[in-house]
C-alpha positions in Angstrom: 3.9 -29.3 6.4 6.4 -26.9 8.1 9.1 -24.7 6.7 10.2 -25.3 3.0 12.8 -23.1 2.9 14.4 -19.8 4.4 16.7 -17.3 4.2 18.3 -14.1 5.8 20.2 -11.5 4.7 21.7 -8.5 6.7 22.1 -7.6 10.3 19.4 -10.2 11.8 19.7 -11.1 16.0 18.0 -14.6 16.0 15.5 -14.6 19.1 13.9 -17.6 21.2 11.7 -19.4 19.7 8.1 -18.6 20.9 5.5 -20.5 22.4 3.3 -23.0 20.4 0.2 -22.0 19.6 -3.0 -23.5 17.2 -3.5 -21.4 13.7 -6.8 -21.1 12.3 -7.9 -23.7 10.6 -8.7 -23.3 6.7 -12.7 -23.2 7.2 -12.5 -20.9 10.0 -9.6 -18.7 7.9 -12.3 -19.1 4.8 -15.0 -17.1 7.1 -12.4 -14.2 7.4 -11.4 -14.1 4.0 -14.8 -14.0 2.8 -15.3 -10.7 4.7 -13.0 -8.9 3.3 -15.3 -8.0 0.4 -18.2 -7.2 2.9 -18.1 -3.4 2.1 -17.7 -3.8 -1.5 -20.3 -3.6 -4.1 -18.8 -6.3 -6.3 -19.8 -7.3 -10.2 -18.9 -10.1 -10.0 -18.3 -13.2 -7.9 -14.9 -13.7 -6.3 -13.5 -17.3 -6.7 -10.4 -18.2 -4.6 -8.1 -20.6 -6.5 -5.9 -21.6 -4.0 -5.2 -21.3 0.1 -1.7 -22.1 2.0 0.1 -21.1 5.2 3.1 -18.8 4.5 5.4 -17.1 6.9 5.3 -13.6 7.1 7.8 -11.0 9.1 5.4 -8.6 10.4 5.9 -5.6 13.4 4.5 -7.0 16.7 3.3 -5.1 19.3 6.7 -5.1 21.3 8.0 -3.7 17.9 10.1 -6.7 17.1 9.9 -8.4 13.5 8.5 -11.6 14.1 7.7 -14.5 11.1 4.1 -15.1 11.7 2.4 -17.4 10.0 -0.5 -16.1 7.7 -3.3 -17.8 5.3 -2.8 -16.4 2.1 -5.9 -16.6 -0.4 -5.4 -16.5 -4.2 -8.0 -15.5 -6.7 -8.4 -16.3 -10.1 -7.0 -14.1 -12.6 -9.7 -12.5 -15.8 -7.2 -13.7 -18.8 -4.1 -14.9 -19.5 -2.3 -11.9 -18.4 -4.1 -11.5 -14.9 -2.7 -13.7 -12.3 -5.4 -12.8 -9.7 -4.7 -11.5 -6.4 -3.4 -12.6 -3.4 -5.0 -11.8 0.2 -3.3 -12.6 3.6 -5.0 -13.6 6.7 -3.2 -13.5 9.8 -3.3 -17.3 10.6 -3.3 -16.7 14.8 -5.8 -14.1 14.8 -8.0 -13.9 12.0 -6.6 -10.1 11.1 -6.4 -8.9 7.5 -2.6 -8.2 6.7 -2.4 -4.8 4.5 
């Protein structure tokens, strides 16, 4: 695991790191992702094809950009020319990423 690769480009400042902290594991991440289709009338089932950690930069509540790391779902596409979606899970606190 851990960072593949990364880049920046622009005016960036570098900060501390922050403290360690546990992410969600997959099963636990699985329950949230499943709810996100608790208020829709589907037709059909939802499969997810795939689950990995990726880093995100996303506002905290200081209103600093901070990479946070985030489950990312993948569904199945219907055809050929459908690559399915993709839906994001913040991986510290279970919060759907719009």
């Amino acid at each position: 695991g851990g960072v593949i690769s990364f880049s920046l480009a622009g005016a960036v400042q570098i900060g501390d790191s922050l403290e360690e902290k546990a992410i969600l594991t997959i099963a636990d991440a699985s329950k949230y992702a499943a709810r996100l289709f608790d208020d829709i009338i589907l037709t059909a089932p939802v499969n997810f094809s795939g689950a990995y950690v990726e880093y995100m930069p996303l506002r905290s509540v200081n209103g600093n950009i901070e990479l946070t790391p985030t489950w990312c779902f993948r569904t199945e596409g219907t055809d050929e020319h459908d690559d399915g979606e993709a839906y994001r899970i913040n991986a510290f606190t279970g919060d759907v990423i719009k």
